[in-house]
N, C-alpha and C positions, 0 to 999 in steps of 0.2 A: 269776593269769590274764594273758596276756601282752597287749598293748595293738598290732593291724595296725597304726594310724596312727602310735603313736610309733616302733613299730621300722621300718615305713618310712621318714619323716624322718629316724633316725639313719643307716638304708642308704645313703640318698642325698647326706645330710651325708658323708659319710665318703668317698662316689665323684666324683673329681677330674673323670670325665665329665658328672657333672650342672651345668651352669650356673644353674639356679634350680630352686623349688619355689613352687608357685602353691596355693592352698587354696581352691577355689569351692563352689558349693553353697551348699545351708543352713548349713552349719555357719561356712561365713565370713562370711556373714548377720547381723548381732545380733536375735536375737527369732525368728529362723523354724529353727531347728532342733527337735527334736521329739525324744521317742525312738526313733524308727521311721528316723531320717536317721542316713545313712551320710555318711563322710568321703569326698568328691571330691579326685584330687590330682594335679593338673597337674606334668610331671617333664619340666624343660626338658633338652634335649641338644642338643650341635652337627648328629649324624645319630642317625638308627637303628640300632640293633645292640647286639649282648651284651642286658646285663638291662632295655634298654631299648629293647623293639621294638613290642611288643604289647599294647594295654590286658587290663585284669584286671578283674574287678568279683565283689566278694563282698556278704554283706550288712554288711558293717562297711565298707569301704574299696574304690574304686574310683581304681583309677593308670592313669593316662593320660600315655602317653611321648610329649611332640610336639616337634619336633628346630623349631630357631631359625625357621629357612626359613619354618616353619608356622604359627610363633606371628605373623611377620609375616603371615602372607597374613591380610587381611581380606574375603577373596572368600565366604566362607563366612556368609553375611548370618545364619540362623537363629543358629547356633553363637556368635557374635558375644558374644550376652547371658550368655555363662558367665562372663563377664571381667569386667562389671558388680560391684562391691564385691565383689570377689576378693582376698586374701589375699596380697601377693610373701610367703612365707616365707624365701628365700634367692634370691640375685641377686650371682652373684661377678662378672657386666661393670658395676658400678659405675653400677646404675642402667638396663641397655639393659633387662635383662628389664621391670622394671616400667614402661616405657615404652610397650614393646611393648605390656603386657596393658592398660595406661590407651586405647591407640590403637584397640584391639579395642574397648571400651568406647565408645568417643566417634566421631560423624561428622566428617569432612571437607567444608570448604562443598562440595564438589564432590559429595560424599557426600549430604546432605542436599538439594540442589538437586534431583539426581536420583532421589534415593528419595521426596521429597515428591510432586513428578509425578509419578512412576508409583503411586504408593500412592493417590494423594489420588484420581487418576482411576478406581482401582477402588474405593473405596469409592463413590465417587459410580453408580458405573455399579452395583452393588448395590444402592443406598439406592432410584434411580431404577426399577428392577426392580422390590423391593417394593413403593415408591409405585403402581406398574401394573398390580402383582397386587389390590394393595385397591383399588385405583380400579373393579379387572374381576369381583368379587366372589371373590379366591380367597386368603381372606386364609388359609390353608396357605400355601398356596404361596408370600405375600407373607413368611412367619415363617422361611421354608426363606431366601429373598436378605436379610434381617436377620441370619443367623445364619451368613449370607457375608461380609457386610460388616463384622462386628468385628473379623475379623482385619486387613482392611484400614485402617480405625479407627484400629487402635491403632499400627501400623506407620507412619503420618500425621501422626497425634499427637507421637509421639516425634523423629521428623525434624524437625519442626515447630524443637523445642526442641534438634537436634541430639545424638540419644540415639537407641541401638537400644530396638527394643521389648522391655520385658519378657515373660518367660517368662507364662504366666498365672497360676501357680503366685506369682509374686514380683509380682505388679503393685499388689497391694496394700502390700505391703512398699516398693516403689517410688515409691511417690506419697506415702505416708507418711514417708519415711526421704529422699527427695531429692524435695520436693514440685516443681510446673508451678505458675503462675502461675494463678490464678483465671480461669473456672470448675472448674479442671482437679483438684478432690479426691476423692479414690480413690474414698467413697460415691458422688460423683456421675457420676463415668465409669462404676465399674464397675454398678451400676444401671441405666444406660441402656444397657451391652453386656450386661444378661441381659437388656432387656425388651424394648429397638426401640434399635438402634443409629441409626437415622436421627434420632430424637431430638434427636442429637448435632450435627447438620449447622448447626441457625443459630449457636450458639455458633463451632462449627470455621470456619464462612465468617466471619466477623469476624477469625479471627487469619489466616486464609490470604488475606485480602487486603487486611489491616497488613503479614504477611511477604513480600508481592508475588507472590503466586500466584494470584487473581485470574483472570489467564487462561486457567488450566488451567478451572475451575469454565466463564469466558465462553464458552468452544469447543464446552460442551453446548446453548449456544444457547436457545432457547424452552423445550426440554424443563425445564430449572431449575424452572422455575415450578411444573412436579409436586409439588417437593421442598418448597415454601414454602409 
C-alpha cells in the first residue's frame, strides 16, 4: 500500500522549487494525533505555479502550497495557530523558512499591545452583557453573551503571554505541553470557558494590570462594579 505523505515528501524533496516543507496539525503534535488525523503539509515555494498552485485535501494528506510572500504575511490572525509546534521538515534558505513559521507562531510587542486591547475590551463588554442579563432575570440570554466571550477570553489570554490563541481543538494540548503561569491550567480555564467565562475575570484583572492594561478595564468606568 503506497503511503500519500511519504511519496509526497520524496516529490517535494526532489523539486529544486520547493524551498521548505512544514508538517502542522495533529500529527506534528506529540500526543494528539488519532487515527482519524490526516497528514497537514505546508509546501513552501518562491510563487505559485506548476505542481504547486492549489491546495488538495484527501482523507490521508492535505498539501497546502504557500509561496514565501505568504508564509511571511502574518496578517492572517486566525490562520496564525497552524504554525504553533509545527514541524520545519526541509528549509534550503539556511533557516529563513523556520523563522518565518516561529514568527507566525509568536506576537510582536506591537502585536500583543494591540491585540490585548482590542480582545481584552470585548471580552469585558460580553462578560458585562451577561452580568445584565442575570441581573434583568434573563439568564438565557445571559449564557448566549458567556458563550460570546470565550472566544474573546482566550484571544486575551494568549496575548497576555504573547502567544496566538489556540485552536480549541489544541488548547488542551497547549496549556499542557507549553503551560501559563498560574492560575492559567488547562482544567481550570477550560472549565470555566464551558460553564461562565466571566468567572475568569478576577483572575484576568490581576495579570492585566501587572501587564499595564489597567486602563483598557478603567475606561468602563462604574459599570466594572457589575462584574465584581
Amino acid at each position: 500500500m503506497t503511503d500519500p505523505y511519504a511519496e509526497l515528501l520524496a516529490r517535494a524533496e526532489a523539486d529544486p522549487d520547493v524551498l521548505g516543507i512544514v508538517l502542522t496539525g495533529s500529527r506534528a503534535r506529540a500526543g494528539m494525533a488519532t487515527a482519524h488525523s490526516d497528514a497537514d503539509v505546508i509546501v513552501v515555494v518562491a510563487e505559485y505555479g506548476g505542481a504547486w498552485t492549489t491546495v488538495t485535501r484527501t482523507p490521508a494528506l492535505d498539501t497546502i502550497p504557500t509561496s514565501l510572500k505568504d508564509l511571511g504575511d502574518v496578517s492572517d490572525r486566525w490562520g496564525r495557530y497552524a504554525y504553533r509546534g509545527a514541524r520545519v521538515l526541509l528549509d534550503r534558505l539556511d533557516g529563513r523558512v523556520a523563522e518565518l513559521v516561529t514568527a507566525q507562531a509568536a506576537l510582536s510587542p506591537a502585536e500583543i499591545d494591540a491585540w490585548v486591547r482590542e480582545e481584552l475590551d470585548g471580552y469585558v463588554n460580553f462578560i458585562y452583557r451577561a452580568a445584565k442579563n442575570r441581573r434583568d432575570g434573563r439568564p438565557d440570554l445571559a449564557r448566549l453573551e458567556e458563550i460570546e466571550a470565550a472566544s474573546w477570553f482566550g484571544w486575551t489570554l494568549f496575548a497576555l503571554y504573547g502567544r496566538v490563541r489556540p485552536y480549541n481543538k489544541y488548547l488542551r494540548w497547549e496549556l499542557e505541553t507549553h503551560p501559563l503561569p498560574a492560575p492559567w491550567t488547562a482544567d481550570h480555564v477550560i472549565t470555566a470557558l464551558t460553564e461562565q467565562p466571566s468567572a475568569l475575570f478576577p483572575d484576568l484583572e490581576t495579570v492585566v494590570r501587572a501587564k499595564g492594561y489597567g486602563d483598557v478595564l478603567d475606561s468602563w468606568g462604574p459599570e466594572l462594579d457589575l462584574l465584581r
